[in-house]
N, C-alpha and C positions, 0 to 999 in steps of 0.2 A: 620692480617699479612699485612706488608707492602708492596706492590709494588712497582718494581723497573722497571720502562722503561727508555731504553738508548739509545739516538740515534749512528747508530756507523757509525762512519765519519772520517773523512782524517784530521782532525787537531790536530797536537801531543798536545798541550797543556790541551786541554777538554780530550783527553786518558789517562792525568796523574791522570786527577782529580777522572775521571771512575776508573781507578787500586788501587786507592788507599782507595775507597768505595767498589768494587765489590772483597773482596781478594781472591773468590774462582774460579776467570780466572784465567788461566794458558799464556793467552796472550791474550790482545786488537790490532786490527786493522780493516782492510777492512774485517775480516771473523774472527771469532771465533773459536779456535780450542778446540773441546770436549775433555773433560776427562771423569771421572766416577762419575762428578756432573752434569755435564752438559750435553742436546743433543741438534742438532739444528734439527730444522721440518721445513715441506714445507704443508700448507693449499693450497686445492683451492676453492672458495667461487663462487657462483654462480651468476652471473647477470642481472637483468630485464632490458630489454628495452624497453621502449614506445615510439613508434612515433608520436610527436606532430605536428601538424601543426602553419606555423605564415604566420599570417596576414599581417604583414608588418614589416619593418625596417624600422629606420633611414637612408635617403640617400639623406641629405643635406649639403652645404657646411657651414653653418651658424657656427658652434660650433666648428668643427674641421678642418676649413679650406678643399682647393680643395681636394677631393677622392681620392684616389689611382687611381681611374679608374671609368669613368662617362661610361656605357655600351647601348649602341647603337644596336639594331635590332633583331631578331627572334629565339628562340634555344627551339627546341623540340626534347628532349632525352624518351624512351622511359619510363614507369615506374619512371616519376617524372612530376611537372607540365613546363608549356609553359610557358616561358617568352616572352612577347612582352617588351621591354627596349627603352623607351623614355627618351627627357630632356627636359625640361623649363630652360630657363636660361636668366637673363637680358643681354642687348648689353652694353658694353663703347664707352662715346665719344671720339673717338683720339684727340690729343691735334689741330691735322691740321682744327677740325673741331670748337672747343672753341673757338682757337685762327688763325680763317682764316687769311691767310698771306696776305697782301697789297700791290697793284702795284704799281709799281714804278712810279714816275711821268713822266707823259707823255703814262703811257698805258690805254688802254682801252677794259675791258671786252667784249666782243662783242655777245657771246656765251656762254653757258653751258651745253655740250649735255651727258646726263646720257647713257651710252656705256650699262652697263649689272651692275647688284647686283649677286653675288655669295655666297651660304653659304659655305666656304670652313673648310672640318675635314681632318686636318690630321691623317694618321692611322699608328701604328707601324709596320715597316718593316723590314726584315734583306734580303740586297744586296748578290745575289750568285753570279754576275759579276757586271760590270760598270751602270748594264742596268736594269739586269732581278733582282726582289727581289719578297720575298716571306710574305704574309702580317703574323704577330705574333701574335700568343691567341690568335688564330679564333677559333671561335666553330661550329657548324655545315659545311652548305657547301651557300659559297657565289654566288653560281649560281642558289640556292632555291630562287622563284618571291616572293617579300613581298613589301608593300609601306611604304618609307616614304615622310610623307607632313610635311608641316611647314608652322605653323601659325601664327597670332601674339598672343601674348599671354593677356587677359584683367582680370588676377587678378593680383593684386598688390602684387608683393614680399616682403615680410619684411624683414627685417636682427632683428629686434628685435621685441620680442612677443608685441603685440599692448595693449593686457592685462595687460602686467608686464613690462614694457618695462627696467628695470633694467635685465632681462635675455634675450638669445637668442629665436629666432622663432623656434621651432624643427618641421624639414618637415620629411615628412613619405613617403615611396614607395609608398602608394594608394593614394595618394591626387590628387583630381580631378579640373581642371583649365576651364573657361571658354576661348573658341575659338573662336578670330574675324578673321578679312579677310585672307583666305587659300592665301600663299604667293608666295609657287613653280608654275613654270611655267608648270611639268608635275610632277606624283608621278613616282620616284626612286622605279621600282619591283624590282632589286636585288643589291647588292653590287658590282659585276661585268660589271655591264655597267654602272657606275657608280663614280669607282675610277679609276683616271688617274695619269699621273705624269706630263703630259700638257694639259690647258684645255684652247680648242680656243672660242674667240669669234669676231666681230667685233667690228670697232672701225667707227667712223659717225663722220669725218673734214669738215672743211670750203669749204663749196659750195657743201656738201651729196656726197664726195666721200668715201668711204668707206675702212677699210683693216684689215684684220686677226691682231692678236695679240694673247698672250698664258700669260695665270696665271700658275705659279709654285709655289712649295714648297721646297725652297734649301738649306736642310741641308749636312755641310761637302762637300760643290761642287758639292753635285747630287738632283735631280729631286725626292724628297720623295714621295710617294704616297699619294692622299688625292680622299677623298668624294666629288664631287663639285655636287651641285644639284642648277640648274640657276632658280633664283627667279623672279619673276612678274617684270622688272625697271620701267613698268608705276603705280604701286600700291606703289612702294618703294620711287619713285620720290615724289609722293604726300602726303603721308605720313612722310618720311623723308628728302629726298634731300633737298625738296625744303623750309624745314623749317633753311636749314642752316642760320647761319648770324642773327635768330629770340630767343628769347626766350627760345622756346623748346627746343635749343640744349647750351645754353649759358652754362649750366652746368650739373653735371651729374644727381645730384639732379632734376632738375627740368625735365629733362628727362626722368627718370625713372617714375616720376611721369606722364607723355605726355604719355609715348613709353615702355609698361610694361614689355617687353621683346619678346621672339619665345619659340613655343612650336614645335618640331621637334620628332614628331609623329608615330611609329612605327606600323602597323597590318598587320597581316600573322598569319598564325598559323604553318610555315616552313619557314626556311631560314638561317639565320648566324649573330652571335654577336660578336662585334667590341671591346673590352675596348680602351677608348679614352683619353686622359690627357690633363688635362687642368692647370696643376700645370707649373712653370715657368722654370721646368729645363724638358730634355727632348723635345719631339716635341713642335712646335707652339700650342697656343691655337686655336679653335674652331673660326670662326670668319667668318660675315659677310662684303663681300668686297665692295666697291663702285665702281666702276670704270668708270671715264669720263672724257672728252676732254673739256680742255677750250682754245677757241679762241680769241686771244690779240691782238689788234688793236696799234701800235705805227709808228710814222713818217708815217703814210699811209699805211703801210704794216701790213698782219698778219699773225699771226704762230699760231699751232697750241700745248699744251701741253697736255700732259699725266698726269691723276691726279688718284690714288688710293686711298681712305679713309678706313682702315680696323678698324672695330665696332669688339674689341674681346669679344667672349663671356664670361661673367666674372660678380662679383660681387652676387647675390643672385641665387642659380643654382641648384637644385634638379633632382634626376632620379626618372624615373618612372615605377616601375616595376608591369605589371598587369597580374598577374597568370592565368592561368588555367588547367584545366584537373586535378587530382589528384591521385596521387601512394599509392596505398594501401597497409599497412603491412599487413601481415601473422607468422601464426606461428615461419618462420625459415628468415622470409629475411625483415629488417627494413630501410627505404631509409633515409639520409641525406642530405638535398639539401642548397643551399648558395641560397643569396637575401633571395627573400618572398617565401621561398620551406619549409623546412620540418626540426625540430630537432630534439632530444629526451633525455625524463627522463631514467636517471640513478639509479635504487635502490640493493643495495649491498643484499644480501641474504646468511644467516640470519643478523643478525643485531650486528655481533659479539660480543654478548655477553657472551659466551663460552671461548673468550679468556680472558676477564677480570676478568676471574676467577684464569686465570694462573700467576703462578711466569715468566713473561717472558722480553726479549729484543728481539723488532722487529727489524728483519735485512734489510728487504725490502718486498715493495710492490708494485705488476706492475696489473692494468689495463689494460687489453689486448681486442682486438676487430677485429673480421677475417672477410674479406671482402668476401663476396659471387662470388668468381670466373666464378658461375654458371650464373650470372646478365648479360642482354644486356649490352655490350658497358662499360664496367668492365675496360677496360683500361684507358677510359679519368676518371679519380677521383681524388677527390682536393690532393694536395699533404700531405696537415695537417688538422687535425682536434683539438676541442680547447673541455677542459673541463671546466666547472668550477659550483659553486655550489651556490643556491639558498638559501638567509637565510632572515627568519623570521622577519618583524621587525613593531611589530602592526599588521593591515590590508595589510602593502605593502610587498613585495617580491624584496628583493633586489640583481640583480646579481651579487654575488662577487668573486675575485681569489680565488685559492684553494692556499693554503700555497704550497711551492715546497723550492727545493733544490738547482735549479737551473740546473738542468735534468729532466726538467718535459716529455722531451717525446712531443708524439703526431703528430708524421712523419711517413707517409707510408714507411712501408719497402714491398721489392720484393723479390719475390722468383722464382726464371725459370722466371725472368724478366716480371712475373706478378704482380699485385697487392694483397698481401698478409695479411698486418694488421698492425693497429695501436696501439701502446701501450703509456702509461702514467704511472711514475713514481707517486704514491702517499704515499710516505712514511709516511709524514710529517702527510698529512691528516688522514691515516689510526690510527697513532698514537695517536694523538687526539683524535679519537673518545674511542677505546678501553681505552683511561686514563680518557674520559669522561671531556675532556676538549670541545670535538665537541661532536655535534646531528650528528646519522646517517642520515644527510638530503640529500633532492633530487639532483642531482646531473644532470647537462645538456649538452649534449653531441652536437656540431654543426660544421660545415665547418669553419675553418678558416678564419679570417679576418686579414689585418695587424692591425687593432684597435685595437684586442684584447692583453692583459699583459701592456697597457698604462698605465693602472689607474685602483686604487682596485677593484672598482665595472665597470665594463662591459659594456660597450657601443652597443647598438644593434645598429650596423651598419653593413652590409652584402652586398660586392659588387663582390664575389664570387659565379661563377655560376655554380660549380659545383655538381655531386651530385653522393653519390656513395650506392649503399646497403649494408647493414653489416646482416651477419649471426648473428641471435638469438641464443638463447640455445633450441637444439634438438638434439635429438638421428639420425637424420638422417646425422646430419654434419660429420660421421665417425669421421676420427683425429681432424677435429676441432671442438671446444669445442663452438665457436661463442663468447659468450661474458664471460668472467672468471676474477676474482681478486685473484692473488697469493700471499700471505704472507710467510715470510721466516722469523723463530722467533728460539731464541734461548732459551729455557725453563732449570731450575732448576728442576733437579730430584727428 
């Protein structure tokens, strides 16, 4: 006997072509109405889930360009691992420093006093008056002590692999850097003494008189919030300043090569994480400042200018995410965590081969997955979660889309304004498999990325730090069932 599977869908044209093959519906559309040939069913199928662990992610800019979000400082939720979130990232030369500008004739340099080096981050905020604002996509709690240092950084970045150099470098969250001279002046314990919206220093004119001045960050006319953590200027002078006007700074090339970048160094095992942007729209980039006074000698007289050279962080930039602790599944409760945390295999149970024994048209199929309400801290959970499925190909494993409809799902929904569950549409997929066009293959369930649905096969990139537990299958879940695939087929009597 022949098989008839049909997808049933919203385009009248493919309805005409079904009606005129299937002559014993009484009507096609969005549902099927029975008569005394037809019934429709509802399956539900049972689901394993395995919590796996990873070791790392992709979390360079080499490949696909600046990150949604370079993450910054300390988040320990309970029942998942610790993130400490560092960055290495090389500096640019500003063009002021390429192409130092020339005095006019008749002056004379007389001075060059290096004022203060600043690493300055700006961090996303939303303003509740002129004044007060409230820092955005905080995780933990920014009054938790943790340090950050910054170093110089002495391995070399590639932008392209040194091996192959017709492909890119691919950096990974565990990649380990060697650390030269510590650059901050003290280590940064929390985020709250820390970020300002003015940040004083002195300024050192002709003849050691001295006077206050302030760095901002002014977006839209206000004072944005930022990180300033004040750097060594006798370490920075000697190493950078004072190479101005030479060689090491003529270009950017030949700089990176001198000046390999900052490592900006997170440890604590409590505290608060930042996501940071370093993309061109949105806040400033990340950047180390210069700041100093140069005194000009002309007609006898001298004055005093104000010079800032700001080095943005840019160019070859990696995060560093170094895990610990670890969340242990059980029976009834399986954690999901984003970055270098936790994902999990997907395997369908049975392996539906009961239906491909049927006369049938599948009408749909929802992968559903109940979040265990009973979890510490059950509230903060990624918004979405991604599926997609692992296929065979030689020795390798390759992450690929799942076919969709373009309703694939995969958004928390609420219920009493809690976190309730996530569902996925897999029609398409389930189709396949029962017509034996697909393998019932593994299937991988993970936190959200924006990288993910770019490109067929799946990019392990993960700069989502959330993590949430999902009920397994157990009789103790009462109404929820924890993890289930429902099918809804319409069968020939």
């Amino acid at each position: 006997m022949i098989k008839k599977f049909i997808y049933i869908g919203a385009i009248s044209i493919l309805f005409s072509s079904i009606v005129s093959c299937e002559k014993d519906f009484t009507d096609v559309g969005s549902t099927i109405i029975d008569n005394d040939k037809f019934a429709t069913k509802t399956e539900v199928f049972d689901v394993n889930i395995t919590q796996k662990n990873v070791d790392y992610v992709r979390s360079g800019n080499t490949e696909i360009g600046d990150l949604g979000a370079y993450l910054l400082g300390v988040y320990k939720k309970e029942n998942a691992k610790t993130i400490e979130a560092s960055i290495v990232s090389q500096l640019i030369v500003p063009s002021s420093v390429k192409n130092a500008e020339k005095l006019a004739k008749g002056q004379t340099l007389t001075r060059s006093n290096l004022d203060a080096v600043i690493l300055k981050i700006p961090v996303p905020a939303t303003f509740t008056s002129n004044s007060d604002y409230k820092i955005d996509n905080v995780l933990g709690n920014i009054k938790e002590k943790f340090n950050i240092n910054v170093y110089e950084n002495k391995t070399y970045l590639y932008s392209l692999n040194p091996k192959d150099p017709s492909k890119k470098k691919v950096y990974l969250s565990n990649e380990e850097y060697e650390k030269g001279e510590k650059l901050n002046v003290k280590s940064v314990i929390n985020f709250s003494n820390s970020i300002h919206t003015k940040f004083l220093y002195d300024r050192t004119l002709n003849g050691g008189k001295t006077e206050k001045d302030t760095l901002k960050v002014k977006i839209n006319k206000r004072n944005n919030p930022f990180i300033a953590i004040e750097l060594d200027k006798n370490k920075l002078k000697e190493i950078i300043f004072n190479k101005y006007n030479k060689t090491e700074l003529s270009s950017q090339e030949k700089f990176n090569d001198y000046f390999k970048g900052i490592l900006v160094e997170v440890t604590g095992n409590k505290g608060a994480l930042i996501p940071l942007n370093f993309s061109s729209k949105g806040l400033p980039k990340p950047s180390v400042d210069f700041i100093y006074t140069n005194t000009i000698k002309e007609a006898g007289k001298t004055k005093d200018i104000k010079k800032t050279d700001v080095f943005y962080l840019g160019g070859v930039t990696n995060s560093i995410y170094k895990m610990s602790g670890e969340a242990k599944s059980t029976t009834n409760n399986i954690v999901l965590q984003g970055t270098a945390g936790y994902e999990a295999s997907i395997k369908i149970l049975p392996n539906l081969e009961e239906l491909r024994k049927k006369d049938i048209i599948i009408n749909n199929a929802i992968l559903s997955f109940d979040v265990n309400t009973s979890a510490v801290d059950s509230t903060k959970t990624p918004n979405k979660l991604f599926l997609y499925k692992n296929v065979k190909n030689g020795n390798n494993t390759v992450p690929t889309l799942l076919k969709n409809s373009g309703n694939f799902g995969g958004t928390l929904t609420l219920k009493d304004n809690k976190p309730n569950n996530y569902t996925f549409n897999v029609l398409e997929h389930i189709s396949d498999i029962i017509k034996g066009k697909e393998n019932n293959t593994e299937l991988i369930l993970k936190v959200y990325n924006p990288t993910y649905g770019l490109d067929e096969i799946v990019k392990n990139y993960n700069w989502n730090p959330k993590s949430v537990n999902l009920l397994n299958k157990s009789t103790e879940n009462g109404t929820k069932r924890g993890a289930k695939l429902v099918i809804s087929y319409t069968e020939k009597k």
